[in-house]
N, C-alpha and C positions, 0 to 999 in steps of 0.2 A: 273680705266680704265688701267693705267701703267701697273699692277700687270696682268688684263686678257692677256693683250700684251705679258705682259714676258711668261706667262704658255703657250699662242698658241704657241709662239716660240721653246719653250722646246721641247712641243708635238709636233713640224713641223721638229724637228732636230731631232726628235729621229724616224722619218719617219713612224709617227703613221697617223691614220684619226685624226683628228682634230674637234671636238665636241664644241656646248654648255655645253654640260652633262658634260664631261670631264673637260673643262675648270674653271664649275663650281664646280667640285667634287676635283679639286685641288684647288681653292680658299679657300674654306671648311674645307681643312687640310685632306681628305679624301684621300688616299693612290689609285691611277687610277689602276688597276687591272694589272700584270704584266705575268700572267699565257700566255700560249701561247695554240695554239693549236699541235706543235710537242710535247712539255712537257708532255700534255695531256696524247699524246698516248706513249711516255717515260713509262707515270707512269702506262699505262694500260697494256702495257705490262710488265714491269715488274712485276704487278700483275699477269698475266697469265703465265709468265717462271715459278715462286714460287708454282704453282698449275697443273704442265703439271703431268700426272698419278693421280691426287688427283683430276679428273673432266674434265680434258682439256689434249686433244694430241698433240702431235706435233705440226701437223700440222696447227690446230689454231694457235698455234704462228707464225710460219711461214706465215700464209695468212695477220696479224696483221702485220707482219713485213713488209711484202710487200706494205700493203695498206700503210703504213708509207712513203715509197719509193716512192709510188704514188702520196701522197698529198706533199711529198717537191717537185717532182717535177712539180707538179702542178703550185706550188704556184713561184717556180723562175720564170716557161713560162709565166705565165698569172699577175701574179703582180709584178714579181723582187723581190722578197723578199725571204730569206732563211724559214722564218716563222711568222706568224699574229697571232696577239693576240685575246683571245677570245671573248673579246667585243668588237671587228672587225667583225666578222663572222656574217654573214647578207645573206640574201634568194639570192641575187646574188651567193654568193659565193658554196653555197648548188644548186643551179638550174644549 
């Protein structure tokens, strides 16, 4: 019981949601998923710079980069958070 204590703690200080699942998947020795959802589109777009004239214009990227722009600011108004991770991301957060 000590040990579930310490991990909600952890996860409450690192300003996550705080789970069974989680709490349980660090019990476990299972590593709680650290990916984010800015990361995400990090990595997508830099897939798509790497391919602009080789299938993708411009301006794709540009709209990519914007929706990028969009969801941080999203995410400081509506949760205060610079970025959430993606096993955060819940039909709230989509609707």
């Amino acid at each position: 019981m000590a040990k579930a204590k310490e991990y909600y703690r952890f996860l409450y200080d690192k300003n996550e949601s705080v789970t069974v699942l989680k709490i349980a998947d660090l019990m476990k020795g299972k590593n709680v998923s650290d990916k984010t959802l800015l990361w995400l589109c990090d990595k997508y777009i830099s897939k798509i710079s790497n391919l602009i004239d080789n299938g993708y214009a411009d301006a794709t990227l540009t709209r990519y980069q914007t929706t990028k722009r969009h969801i941080e600011a999203f995410l400081k108004k509506k949760y205060r958070k610079n970025d959430i991770l993606i096993t955060d991301l819940n039909y709230e957060f989509i609707s």
